[in-house]
N, C-alpha and C positions, 0 to 999 in steps of 0.2 A: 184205363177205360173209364167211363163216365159211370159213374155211379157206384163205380167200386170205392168200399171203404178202408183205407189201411189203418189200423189202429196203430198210436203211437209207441214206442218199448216205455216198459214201466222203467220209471228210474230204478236204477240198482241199488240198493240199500246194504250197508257193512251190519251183519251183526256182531257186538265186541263182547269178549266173555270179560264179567267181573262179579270176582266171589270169594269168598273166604273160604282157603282151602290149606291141605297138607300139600307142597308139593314134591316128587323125589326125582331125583336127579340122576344119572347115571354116574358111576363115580361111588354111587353110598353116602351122598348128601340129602339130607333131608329136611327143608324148610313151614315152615306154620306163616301166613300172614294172609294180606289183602291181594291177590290176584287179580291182573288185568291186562288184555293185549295192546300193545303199543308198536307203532312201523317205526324205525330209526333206518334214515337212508335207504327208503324205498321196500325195508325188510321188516317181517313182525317178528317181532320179541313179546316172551311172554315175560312180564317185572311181576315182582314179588315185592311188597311194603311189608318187613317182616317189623311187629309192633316194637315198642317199646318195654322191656321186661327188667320188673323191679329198678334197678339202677343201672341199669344197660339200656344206653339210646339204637332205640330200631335203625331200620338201613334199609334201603332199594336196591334191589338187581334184577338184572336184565338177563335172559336166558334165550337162546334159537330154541326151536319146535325139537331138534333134534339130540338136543342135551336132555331132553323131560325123557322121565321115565315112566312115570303117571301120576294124574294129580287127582286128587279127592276133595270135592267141593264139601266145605263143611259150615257151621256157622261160625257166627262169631267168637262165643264166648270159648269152644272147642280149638279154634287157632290159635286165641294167645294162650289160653291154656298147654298146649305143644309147643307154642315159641315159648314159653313160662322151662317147661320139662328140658328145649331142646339145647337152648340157651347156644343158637347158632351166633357167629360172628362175621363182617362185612368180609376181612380179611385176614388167615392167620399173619401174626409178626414173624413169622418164620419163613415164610411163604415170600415175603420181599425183604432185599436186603439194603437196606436205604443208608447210604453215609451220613453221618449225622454232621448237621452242620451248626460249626459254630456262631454262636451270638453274635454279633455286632455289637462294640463298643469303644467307645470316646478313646480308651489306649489303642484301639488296634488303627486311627486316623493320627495319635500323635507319633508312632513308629513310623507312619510312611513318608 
């Protein structure tokens, strides 16, 4: 009708969570670092950048909504202080059992 005004839809706007938090896992895993939602293949995942501690290089992982068992946003210096205490790891070695593979070397071209 004339005169009528239809306003236009607000664009949608993502709010993304990012924070420094504990996060626990179902399982009885317990992680400390930098939190933040991320989509991979259409899906959110929640990744954890667990810091760097003493001589142990930090790591990334990716986690579905339904692995979390709860997360406690905390600050900073309280994250690696628990990654510092938790002294998690990317992967145990026990956990995969990888063949180990041999070197390559200048004998192993003159046998063939």
């Amino acid at each position: 009708m004339a005169g009528d005004h239809i306003e236009p839809e607000a664009p949608q706007t993502v709010t993304t969570f990012e924070a420094w938090a504990i996060l626990e896992l179902f399982g009885h895993n317990i992680l400390a670092g930098k939190v933040s939602e991320q989509i991979i293949a259409g899906q959110g995942f929640l990744r954890i950048d667990v810091p760097d501690v003493d001589s142990q290089k930090g790591f990334t992982k990716f986690y579905g909504p339904k692995a979390i068992y709860s997360l406690t946003p905390t600050d900073e210096a309280t994250a690696r202080a628990a990654a510092r205490r938790m002294r998690a790891v990317p992967i145990e070695p026990w956990k995969i059992n990888l063949p180990q593979i041999a070197e390559h070397t200048e004998d192993d071209d003159e046998r063939r």
